[in-house]
N, C-alpha and C positions, 0 to 999 in steps of 0.2 A: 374574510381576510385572505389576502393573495399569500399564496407557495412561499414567499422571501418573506415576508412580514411575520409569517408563519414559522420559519429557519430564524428567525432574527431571534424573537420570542424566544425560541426554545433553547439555543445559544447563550444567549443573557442569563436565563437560570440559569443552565448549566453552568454559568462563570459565576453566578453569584453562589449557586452549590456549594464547586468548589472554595470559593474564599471564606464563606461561614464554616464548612467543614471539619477545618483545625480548632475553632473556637468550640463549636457545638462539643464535640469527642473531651477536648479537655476541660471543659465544661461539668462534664457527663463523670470525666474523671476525679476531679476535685469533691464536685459532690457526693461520689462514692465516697474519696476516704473518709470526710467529713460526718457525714451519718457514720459511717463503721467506727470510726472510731468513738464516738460518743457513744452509741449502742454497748463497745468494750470498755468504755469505762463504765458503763449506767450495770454491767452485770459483773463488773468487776474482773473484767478478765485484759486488764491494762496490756499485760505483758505480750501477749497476741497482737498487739497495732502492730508492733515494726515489720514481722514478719507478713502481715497482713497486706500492708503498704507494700509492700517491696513484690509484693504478687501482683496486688493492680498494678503499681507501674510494669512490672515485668509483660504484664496483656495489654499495657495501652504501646509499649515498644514494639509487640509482636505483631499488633493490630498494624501499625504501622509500616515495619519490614513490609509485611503481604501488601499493604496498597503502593508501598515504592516498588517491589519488587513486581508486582502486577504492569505497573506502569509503562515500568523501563522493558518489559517483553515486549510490553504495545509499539512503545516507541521502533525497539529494535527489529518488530515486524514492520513496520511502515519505512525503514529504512532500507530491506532488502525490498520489498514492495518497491519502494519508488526506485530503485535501481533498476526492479526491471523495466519498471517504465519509461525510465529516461533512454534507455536502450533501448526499448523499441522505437522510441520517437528519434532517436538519433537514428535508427535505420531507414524510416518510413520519407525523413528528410533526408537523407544522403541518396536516396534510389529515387525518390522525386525531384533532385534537384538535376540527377545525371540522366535522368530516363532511360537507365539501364544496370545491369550486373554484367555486362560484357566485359572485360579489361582493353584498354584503349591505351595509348601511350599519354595521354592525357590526361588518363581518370585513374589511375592504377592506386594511389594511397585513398583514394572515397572512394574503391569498390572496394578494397581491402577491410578501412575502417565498417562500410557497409554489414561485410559479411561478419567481420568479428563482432558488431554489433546486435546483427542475426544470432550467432553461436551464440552468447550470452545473454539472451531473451527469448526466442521463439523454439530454437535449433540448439541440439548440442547439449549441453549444461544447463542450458536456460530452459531446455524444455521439461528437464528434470523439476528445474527450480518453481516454475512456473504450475507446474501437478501438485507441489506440497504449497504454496504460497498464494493462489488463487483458485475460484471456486469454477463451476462449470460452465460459464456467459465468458471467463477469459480464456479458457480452454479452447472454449470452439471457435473464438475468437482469432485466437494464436493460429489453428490450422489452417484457418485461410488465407490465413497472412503467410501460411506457409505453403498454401499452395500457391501464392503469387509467386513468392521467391521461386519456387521451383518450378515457373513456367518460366521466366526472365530468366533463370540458369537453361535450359533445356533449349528456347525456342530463339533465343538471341536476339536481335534488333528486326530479324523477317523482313532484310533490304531486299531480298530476291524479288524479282517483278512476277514469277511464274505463280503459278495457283497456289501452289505448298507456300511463296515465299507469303504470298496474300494472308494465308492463312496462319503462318507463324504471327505474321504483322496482327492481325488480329487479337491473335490468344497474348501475345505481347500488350498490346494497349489495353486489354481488359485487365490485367493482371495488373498494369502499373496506375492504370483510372482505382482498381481495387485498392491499393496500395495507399494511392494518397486521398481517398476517402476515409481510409481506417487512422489513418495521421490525424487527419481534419477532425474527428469525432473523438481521438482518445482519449482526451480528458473527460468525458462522457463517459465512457467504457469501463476506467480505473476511478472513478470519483470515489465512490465508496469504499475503496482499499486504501488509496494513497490520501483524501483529504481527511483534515479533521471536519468534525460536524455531526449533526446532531443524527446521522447514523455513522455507523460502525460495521462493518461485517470481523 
């Protein structure tokens, strides 16, 4: 069985899981009070069901809380997740489309948006965000993408014809070829943080 046939499979449970999930639990719960209470009458201690009941329901509610309240942190993680993701791919394409971080009289609002997109992903706050919110494959990930940006800051477009200009040009187009091969691949890199599917980190 090929890799997707394989994610299909395991997907489809998981959907059907979830959809019998609520039935099975209250199912589970019905049948309790039902035995209990027949049990309380068969020993005559009638007077015990209400209070009885109102305890199971009180743990099929609580049961509940925990798997909504589990949930919604999932979600709420995949949503600062994907933000910094979209932010990095909004940098990776604004620096690939201009092939540079120079400010030019042309380019000055997409080197701008660039860089703020940098700060709040790779750099700055995002790097912060980025040590609590991913594990060590986007980490090491992130500093090379940060050592691109700070070659394209440092070494500028390398128009000089002399040997230094040669070799800025160089460290330049390795840094920006870097740049939009990490764009090209990052849905690869973040699959596991940002998709749903049948892993999770």
């Amino acid at each position: 069985m090929s890799s997707t046939a394989k994610k299909f499979c395991s997907n489809a449970l998981v959907s059907i899981w979830r959809n019998v999930h609520f039935f099975l639990f209250f199912f589970f719960i019905l049948s309790l009070l039902v035995i209990s209470t027949a049990w309380f009458v068969q020993i005559n201690k009638s007077e015990l069901i209400p209070g009885f009941c109102v305890s199971v329901i009180a743990l099929g509610l609580t049961y509940w809380a925990c798997i909504y309240s589990k949930e919604k942190f999932r979600l709420d993680l995949l949503d600062k997740r994907f933000e910094i993701y979209t932010k990095t791919l909004e940098f990776c394409s604004r620096v690939a489309a201009g092939g540079t971080l120079q400010v030019r009289l042309n380019n000055q609002k997409n080197i701008e948006r660039a860089i703020k997109a940098a700060h709040e992903s790779f750099r700055g706050i995002g790097y912060h965000k980025t040590r609590a919110l991913f594990g060590n494959e986007i980490w090491d990930l992130f500093d090379k993408l940060n050592d691109s940006y700070a070659a394209l800051i440092a070494y500028g477009d390398g128009s000089s014809n002399d040997e230094e200009g040669q070799k800025f040009a160089k460290l330049t187009s390795d840094a920006l070829l870097d740049i939009i091969s990490i764009s090209n691949d990052l849905p690869n890199h973040f699959k596991s943080y940002v998709y749903f599917g049948n892993y999770k980190k």
